[in-house]
N, C-alpha and C positions, 0 to 999 in steps of 0.2 A: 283497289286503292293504291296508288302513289306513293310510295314510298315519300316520307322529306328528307331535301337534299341536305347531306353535312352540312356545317356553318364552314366556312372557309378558313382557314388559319395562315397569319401572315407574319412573318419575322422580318427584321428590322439586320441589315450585315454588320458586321463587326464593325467597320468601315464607316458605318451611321451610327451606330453605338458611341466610336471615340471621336466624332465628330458633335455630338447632343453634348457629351461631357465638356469637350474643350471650349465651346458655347456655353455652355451653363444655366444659369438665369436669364441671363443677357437677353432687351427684347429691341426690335426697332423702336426710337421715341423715349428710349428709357434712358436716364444717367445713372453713371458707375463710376467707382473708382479703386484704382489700383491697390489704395492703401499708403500712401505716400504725397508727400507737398506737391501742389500742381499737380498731380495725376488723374480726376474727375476728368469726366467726360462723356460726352453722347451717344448712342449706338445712332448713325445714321443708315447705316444697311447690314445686313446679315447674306452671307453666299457660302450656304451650308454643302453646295459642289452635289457629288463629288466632284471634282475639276482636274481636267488630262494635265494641266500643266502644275507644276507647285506654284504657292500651296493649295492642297486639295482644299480648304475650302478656308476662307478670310473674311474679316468685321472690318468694317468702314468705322470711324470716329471720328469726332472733334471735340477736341481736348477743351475747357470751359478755360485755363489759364491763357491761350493764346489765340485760340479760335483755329490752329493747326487741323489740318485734315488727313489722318492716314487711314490706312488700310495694312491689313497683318494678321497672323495668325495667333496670337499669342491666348493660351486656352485659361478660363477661368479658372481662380486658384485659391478653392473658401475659404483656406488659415489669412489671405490676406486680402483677399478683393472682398466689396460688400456693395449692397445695393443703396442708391442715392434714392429714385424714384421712379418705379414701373410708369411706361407710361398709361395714359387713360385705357380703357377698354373701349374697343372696336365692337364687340359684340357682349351681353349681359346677358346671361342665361338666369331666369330666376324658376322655381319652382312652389307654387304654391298649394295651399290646400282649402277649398271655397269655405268649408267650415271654420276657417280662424279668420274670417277678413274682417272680424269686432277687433283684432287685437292691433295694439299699436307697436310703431318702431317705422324704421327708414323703408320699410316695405311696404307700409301698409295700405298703400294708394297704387301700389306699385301696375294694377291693371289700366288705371288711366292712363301713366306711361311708357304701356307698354306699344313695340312698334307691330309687332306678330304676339299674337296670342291662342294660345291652343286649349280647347275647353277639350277635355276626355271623360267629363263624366258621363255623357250619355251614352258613348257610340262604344266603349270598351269594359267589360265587364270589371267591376273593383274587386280587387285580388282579398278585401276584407272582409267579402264576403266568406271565404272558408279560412273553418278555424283553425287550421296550421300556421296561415301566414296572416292572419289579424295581428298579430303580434309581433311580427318582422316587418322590416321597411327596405328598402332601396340600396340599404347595407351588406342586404344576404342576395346571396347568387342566384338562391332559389326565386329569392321575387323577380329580381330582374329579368331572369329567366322566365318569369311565367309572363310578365308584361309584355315584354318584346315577343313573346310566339304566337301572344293574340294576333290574330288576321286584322290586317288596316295599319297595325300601328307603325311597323318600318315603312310603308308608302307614304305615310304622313310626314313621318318624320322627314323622308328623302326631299316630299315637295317645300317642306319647310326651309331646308338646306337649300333649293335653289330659291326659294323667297329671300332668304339671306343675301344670296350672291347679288340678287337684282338691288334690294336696296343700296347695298355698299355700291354698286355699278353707279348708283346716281353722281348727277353731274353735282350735287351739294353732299360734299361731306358733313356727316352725321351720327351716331354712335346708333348700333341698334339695340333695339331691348325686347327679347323673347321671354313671355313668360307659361308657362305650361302649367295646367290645371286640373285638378282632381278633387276628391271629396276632400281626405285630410289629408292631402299633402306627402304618406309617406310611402305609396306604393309609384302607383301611376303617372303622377309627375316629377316627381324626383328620380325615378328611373326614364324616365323619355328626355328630361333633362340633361343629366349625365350622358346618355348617349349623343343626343344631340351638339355639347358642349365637345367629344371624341371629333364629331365630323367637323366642326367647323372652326375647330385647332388646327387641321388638318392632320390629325393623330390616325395615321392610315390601321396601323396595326389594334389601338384601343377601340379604333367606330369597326373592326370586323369581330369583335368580342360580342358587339350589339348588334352584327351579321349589315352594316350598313359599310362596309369598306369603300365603295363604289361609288358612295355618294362623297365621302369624304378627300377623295385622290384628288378633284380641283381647287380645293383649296389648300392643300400638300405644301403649296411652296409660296403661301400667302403671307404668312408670317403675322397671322391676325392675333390683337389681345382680346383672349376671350375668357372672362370670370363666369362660375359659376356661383349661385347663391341660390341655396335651401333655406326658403323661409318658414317650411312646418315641417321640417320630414324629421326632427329630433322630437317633439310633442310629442305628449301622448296620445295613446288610442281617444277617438270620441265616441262614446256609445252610442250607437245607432241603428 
């Protein structure tokens, strides 16, 4: 037998560390403001660098008092900048669970629009079945870990990741909406969830937690808004 190979482990330099910080919240699309009269304004680009020349890496804006366009390094500062309004999300990861789809709320239709939809409950063994983790969810390391080491399910999730890329590629802009599927919501789709939400941040370091680094690198430097929303995975167990 084959040994299985390590999961890969990937750190982040220093260098990208005070660069994530100096950035902040800050997203393309989004307004902010400095904390001061006339001071809102747009993020119209992000150039997180690093870059040979100073500054290693600089924010595009235009100020909403004068319609003014700069660019500058100046790093976000919470005692006094504050967010105006993220902009919309580019991508909506939801996770559900088949067993609650009687209940209502902003979700509850949410498979009609969804753009990609992942059903898991056939093809991947539910982790509810043994009783150690019937009782845990998507929270403990252990589920996640047992989820993501089923056979199929990082392949799935990789080709999902380039279903993603293709849709956004279209020539009509449009927001996408993945939602992934399981019994109740709080092993099997809330952790494929979660990871999938790692790769298409382009969170290189968080999608190799979930051993999908690889799939995550092309969108590194997309600068996508992508929310996550667990619609069952805080419920309770459903006896079954």
């Amino acid at each position: 037998m084959t040994p299985a190979e390590p999961k890969k482990e990937t750190t982040t330099s220093p260098n990208q560390d005070f660069i994530s910080l100096q950035i902040g919240p800050r997203r393309v699309g989004g307004r902010y403001d400095h904390g001061y009269a006339g001071s809102a304004y747009e993020v119209l680009a992000i150039d997180r660098g690093p870059r040979e020349q100073w500054p290693t890496w600089q924010i595009t804006v235009r100020y909403d008092e004068d319609g003014e366009v700069r660019s500058h390094c100046t790093g976000w500062d919470s005692r006094q900048d504050r967010i105006v309004a993220h902009p919309p999300a580019d991508v909506t990861i939801v996770s559900v669970g088949r067993l609650h789809d009687s209940a209502e709320g902003e979700y509850a239709d949410i498979l009609q629009r969804a753009t990609i939809a992942l059903d898991l409950r056939a093809h991947f063994r539910d982790p509810h079945v043994r009783a150690d983790l019937r009782q845990l969810t998507a929270h403990d390391q252990v589920v996640r870990d047992t989820v993501m080491d089923t056979p199929g399910v990082r392949e799935v999730l990789a080709a999902t990741a380039l279903q993603v890329q293709g849709y956004l590629a279209g020539p009509t802009a449009a927001p996408v909406t993945v939602v992934t599927q399981c019994a109740g919501g709080r092993h099997r789709a809330a952790t494929t969830a979660m990871a999938l939400r790692a790769v298409v941040a382009g969170d290189v370091e968080q999608a190799a937690a979930y051993g999908l680094d690889e799939a995550a690198k092309p969108f590194a430097d997309r600068d996508l808004v992508v929310d996550l929303v667990h619609r069952d995975l805080d419920k309770d167990v459903v006896n079954r």
